[in-house]
C-alpha positions as CSV (number, residue, x, y, z in Angstrom):
1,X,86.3,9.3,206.3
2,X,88.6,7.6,208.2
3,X,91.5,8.3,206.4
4,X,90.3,12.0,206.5
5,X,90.3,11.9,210.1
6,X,93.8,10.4,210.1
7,X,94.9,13.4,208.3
8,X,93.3,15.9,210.4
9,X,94.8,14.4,213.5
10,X,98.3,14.3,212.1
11,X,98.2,18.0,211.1
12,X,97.2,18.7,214.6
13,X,100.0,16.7,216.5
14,X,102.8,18.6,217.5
15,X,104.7,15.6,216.5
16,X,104.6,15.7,212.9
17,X,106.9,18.0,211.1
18,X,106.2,21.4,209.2
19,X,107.0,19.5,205.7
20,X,104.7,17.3,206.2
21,X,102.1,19.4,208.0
22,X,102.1,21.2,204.6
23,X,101.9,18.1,201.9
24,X,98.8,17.2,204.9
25,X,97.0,20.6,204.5
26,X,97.4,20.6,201.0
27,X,95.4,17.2,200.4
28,X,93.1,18.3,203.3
29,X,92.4,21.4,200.8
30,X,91.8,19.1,198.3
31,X,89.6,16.5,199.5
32,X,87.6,19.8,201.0
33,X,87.3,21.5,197.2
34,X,86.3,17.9,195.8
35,X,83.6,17.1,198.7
36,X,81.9,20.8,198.1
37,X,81.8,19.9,194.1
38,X,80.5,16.6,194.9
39,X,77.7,17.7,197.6
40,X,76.5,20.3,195.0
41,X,76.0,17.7,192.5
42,X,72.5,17.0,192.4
43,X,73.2,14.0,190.1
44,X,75.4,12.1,192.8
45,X,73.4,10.0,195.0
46,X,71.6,11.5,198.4
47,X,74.2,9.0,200.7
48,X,77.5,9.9,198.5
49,X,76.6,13.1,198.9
50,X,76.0,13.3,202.8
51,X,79.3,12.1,203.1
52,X,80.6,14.5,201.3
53,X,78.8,16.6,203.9
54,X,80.0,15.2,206.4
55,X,83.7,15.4,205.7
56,X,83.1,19.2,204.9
57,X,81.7,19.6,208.2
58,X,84.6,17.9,210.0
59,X,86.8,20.2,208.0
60,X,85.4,23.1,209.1
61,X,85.4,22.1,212.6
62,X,88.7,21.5,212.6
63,X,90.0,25.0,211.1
64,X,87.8,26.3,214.0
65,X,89.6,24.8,216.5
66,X,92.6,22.6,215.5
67,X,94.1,22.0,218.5
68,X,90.6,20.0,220.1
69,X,90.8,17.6,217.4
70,X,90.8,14.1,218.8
71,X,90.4,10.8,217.1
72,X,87.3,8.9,218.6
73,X,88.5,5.8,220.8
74,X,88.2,2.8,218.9
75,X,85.4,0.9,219.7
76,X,85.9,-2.2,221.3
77,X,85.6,-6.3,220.1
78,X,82.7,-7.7,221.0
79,X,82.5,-11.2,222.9
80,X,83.1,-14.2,220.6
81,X,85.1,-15.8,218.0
82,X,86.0,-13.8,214.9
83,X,83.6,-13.9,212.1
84,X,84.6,-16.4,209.4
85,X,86.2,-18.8,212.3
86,X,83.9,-21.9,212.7
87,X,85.5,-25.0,213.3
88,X,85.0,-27.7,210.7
89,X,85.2,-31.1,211.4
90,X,86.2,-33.4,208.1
């Protein structure tokens, strides 16, 4: 999803040129006709399929009101050394 956010956000920018815009909103079209096949697809698992849902419904949202799309702030590090960083003594 995030990528499909990335997408939607660039297509709204003023800052990205028509050309592009259009190669954008054609794969935006795409992942949109490919989520609705997948969501209708009872066979697909229940949490593949809400995410399909989900990215139809941010679609839509968008093509309501393109210009209020914002990327959500990123959320910020929490206190402590990275994961994966221990110190080890030999």
């Amino acid at each position: 999803m995030a990528t499909l956010k990335n997408l939607l956000s660039a297509l709204a920018s003023n800052k990205t040129a028509d050309h592009v815009k259009g190669k954008i909103a054609f794969a935006v079209e795409e992942i949109k006709a490919y989520s609705q096949k997948q969501a209708a697809d009872t066979l697909i698992p229940n949490f593949e399929r809400a995410n399909h849902l989900q990215m139809i419904k941010m679609i839509a949202q968008f093509e309501q009101n393109p210009t209020e799309f914002k990327l959500p702030e990123p959320l910020a590090m929490p206190d402590g050394p990275p994961i994966g960083e221990d110190v080890f003594d030999f």
